[in-house]
N, C-alpha and C positions, 0 to 999 in steps of 0.2 A: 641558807645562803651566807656567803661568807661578807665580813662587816668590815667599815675601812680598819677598827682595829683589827681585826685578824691579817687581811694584807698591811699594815703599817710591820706588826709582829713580825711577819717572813721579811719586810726587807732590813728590820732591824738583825732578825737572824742571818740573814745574807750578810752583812756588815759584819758582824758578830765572828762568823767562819773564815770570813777576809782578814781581819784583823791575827785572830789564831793562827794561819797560814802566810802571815807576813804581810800582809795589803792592807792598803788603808780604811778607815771604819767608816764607809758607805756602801748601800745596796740599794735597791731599785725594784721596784715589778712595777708591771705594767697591766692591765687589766681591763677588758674591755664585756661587756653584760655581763658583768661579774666572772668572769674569767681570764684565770692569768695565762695572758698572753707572751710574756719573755720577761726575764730577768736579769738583773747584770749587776755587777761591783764594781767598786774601782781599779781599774788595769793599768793603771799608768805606773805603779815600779815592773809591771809585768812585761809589758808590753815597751817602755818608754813614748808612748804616745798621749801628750798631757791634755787631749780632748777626751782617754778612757775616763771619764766619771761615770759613775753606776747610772744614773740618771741617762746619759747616752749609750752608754753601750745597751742600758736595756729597750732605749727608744730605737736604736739599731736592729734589733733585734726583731722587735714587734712589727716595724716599718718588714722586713724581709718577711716574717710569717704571715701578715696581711697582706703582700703581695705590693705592697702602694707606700710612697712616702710620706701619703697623708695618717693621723693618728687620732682623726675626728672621731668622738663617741669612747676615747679611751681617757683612763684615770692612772695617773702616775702616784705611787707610793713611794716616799721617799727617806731612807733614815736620818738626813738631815737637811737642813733645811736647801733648797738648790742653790746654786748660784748663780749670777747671771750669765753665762754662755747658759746652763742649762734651763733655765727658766727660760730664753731668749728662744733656746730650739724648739721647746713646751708652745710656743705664742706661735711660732714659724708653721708646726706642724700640725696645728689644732687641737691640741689639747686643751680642755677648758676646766679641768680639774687635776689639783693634785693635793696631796696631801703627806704632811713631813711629820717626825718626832721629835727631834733635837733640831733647837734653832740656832742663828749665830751664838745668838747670846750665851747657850748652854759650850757654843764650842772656842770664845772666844779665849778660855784659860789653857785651852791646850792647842791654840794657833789653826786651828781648824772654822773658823767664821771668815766669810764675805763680805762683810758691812762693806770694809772700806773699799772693796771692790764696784759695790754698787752706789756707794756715796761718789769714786772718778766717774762712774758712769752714768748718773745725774747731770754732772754740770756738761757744760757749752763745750762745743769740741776744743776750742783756745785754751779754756781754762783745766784740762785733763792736763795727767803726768805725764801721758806719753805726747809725743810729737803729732798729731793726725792732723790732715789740714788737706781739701779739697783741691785738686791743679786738674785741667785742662789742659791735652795737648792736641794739636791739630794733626790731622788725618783727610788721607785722602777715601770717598764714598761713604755708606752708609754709615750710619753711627753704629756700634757696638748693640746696643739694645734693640735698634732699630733694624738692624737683620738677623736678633733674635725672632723678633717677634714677627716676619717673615716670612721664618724658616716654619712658626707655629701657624701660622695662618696657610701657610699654602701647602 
């Protein structure tokens, strides 16, 4: 059976062929009772869509072979360390393990580290760099949520 280092090895290789072929140096698998369930790199010069991190695309992936967009009982191997959208979508989807190679720290000399992504996304919503800030507007009937959850119930 195969060890988390041998799946850390394939997505660091996936990374590794990314890079060789012009994309940037992350990779992904996904793997669920010890079997890899989908894999993915980063596609965002490929694609221009800047949620393609390998981490997602290969959570995309596994979500469609499982049939479900639950990812419970699955382990994410990742070639570096995630970042918070990905780790974000990790906690959304149920994932309760993962495991990386290179951390910010190893990728902060070549602009490749999240700290300070996750150090804005620590504080208070006021004290972030972007503008975000809660507003209320009034509406006639149900509430938004409140005829979601309606539409699931009945």
């Amino acid at each position: 059976m195969a060890s988390d280092a041998d799946f850390l090895a394939q997505a660091v290789d996936l990374a590794m062929a990314n890079v060789l072929s012009g994309g940037r140096p992350f990779g992904a698998v996904v793997v669920k009772d010890g079997v890899v369930i989908a894999t993915g790199v980063n596609e965002i010069g490929v694609t221009g869509d800047p949620t393609a991190h390998a981490e997602l695309t290969a959570m995309r992936r596994a979500a469609q072979a499982l049939g479900a967009p639950r990812l419970d009982g699955c382990v994410v191997y990742a070639s570096g360390q995630p970042c918070p959208m990905c780790l974000a979508a990790m906690h959304m989807t149920g994932v309760r393990t993962v495991r990386f190679c290179y951390s910010n720290d190893d990728g902060e000399a070549f602009g490749l580290s999240t700290a300070a992504v996750y150090a804005q996304m620590a504080k208070p919503l006021e004290g972030q760099a972007i503008d975000i800030r809660h507003q209320s507007i009034a509406r006639d009937g149900p509430s938004l949520y409140a005829a979601w959850k309606a539409r699931q119930d009945g």
